[in-house]
C-alpha beads as a LAMMPS data file, in Angstrom:
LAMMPS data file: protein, C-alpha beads

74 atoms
73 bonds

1 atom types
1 bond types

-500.0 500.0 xlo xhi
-500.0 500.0 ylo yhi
-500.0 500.0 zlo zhi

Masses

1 110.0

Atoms # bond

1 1 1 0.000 0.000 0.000
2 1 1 1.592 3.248 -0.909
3 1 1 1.316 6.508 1.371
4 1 1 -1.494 8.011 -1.353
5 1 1 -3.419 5.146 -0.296
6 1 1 -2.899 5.388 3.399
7 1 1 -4.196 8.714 2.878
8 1 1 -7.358 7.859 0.820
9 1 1 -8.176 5.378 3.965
10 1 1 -8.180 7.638 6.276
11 1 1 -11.706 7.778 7.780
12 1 1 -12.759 10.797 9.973
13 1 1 -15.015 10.960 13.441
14 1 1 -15.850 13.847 15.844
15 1 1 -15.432 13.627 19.265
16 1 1 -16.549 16.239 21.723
17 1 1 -16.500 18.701 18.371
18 1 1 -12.979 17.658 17.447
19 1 1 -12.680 16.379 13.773
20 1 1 -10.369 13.406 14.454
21 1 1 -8.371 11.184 11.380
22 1 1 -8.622 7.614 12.169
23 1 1 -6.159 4.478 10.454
24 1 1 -5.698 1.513 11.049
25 1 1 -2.234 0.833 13.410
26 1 1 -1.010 -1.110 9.861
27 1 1 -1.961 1.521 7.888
28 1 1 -0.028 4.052 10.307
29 1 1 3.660 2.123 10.141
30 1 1 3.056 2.175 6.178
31 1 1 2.498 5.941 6.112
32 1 1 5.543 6.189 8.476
33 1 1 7.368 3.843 6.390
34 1 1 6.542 5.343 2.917
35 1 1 7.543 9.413 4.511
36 1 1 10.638 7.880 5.742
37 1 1 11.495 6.606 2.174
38 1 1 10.853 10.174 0.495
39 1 1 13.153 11.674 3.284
40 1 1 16.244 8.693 2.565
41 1 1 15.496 9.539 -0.745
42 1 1 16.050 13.163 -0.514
43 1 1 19.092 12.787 1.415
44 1 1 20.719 10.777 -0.615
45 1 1 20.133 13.547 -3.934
46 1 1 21.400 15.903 -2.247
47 1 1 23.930 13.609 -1.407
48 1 1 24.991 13.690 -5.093
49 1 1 24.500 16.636 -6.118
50 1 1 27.275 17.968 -3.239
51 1 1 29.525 14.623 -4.961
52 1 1 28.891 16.420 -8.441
53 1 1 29.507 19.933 -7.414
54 1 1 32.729 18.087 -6.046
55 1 1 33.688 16.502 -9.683
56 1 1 33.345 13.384 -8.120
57 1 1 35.803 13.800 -5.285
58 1 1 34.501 12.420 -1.846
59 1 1 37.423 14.349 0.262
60 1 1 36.214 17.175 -1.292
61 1 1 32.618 16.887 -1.074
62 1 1 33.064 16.269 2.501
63 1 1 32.396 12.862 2.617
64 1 1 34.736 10.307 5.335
65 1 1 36.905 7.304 3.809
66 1 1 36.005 4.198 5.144
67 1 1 38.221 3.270 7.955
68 1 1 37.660 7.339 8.858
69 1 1 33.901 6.344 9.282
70 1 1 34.111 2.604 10.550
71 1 1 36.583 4.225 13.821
72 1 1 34.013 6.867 14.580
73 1 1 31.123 4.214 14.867
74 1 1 33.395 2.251 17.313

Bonds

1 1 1 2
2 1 2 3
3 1 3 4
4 1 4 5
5 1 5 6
6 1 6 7
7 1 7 8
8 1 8 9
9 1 9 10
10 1 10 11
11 1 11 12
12 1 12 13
13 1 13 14
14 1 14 15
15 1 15 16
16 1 16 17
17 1 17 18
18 1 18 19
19 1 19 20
20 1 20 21
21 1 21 22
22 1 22 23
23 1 23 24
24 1 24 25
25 1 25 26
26 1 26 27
27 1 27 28
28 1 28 29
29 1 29 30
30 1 30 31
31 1 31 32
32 1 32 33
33 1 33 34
34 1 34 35
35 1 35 36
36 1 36 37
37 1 37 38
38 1 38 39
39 1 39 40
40 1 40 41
41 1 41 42
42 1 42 43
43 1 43 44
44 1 44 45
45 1 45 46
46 1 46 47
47 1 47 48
48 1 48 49
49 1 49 50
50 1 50 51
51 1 51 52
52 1 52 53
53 1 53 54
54 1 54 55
55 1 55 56
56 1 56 57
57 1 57 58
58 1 58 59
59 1 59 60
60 1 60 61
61 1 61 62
62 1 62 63
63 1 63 64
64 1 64 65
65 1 65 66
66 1 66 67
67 1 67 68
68 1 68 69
69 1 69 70
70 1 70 71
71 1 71 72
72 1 72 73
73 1 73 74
C-alpha cells in the first residue's frame, strides 16, 4: 500500500467537536514507512548533487573514507 493510499483510507469521526483522522495501526507504520522513504530519498540527492559539485571527489565533497567512518562508529 503506498502513502497516497494510506491517505485515501483515512476515515474521519468527531469527538466532543474535534474532527479526528482515524487508520488503522497497519496503515499508520506504512504511512511512516513510505515518509521515511521520500526523506532517505532526498538525502541521498542531495547527497549527489554535493559529490557532483565536487567533480566526483569524496574528500572534497566532505564525505569520510572508510576506515575514517568505521573508527568513529566504534
Amino acid at each position: 500500500m503506498t502513502g497516497i493510499d494510506v491517505l485515501q483510507s483515512v476515515q474521519f469521526v468527531t469527538v466532543k467537536g474535534k474532527r479526528l483522522a482515524v487508520l488503522d495501526a497497519t496503515d499508520w507504520s506504512a504511512l511512516v514507512e513510505w515518509l521515511e522513504t521520500i526523506e532517505d530519498v532526498k538525502i541521498a540527492r542531495d547527497a549527489l548533487l554535493v559529490l557532483r559539485a565536487a567533480d566526483g571527489d569524496r574528500q572534497r565533497a566532505g564525505w569520510l573514507d572508510w576506515e575514517t567512518a568505521k573508527q568513529a562508529l566504534e
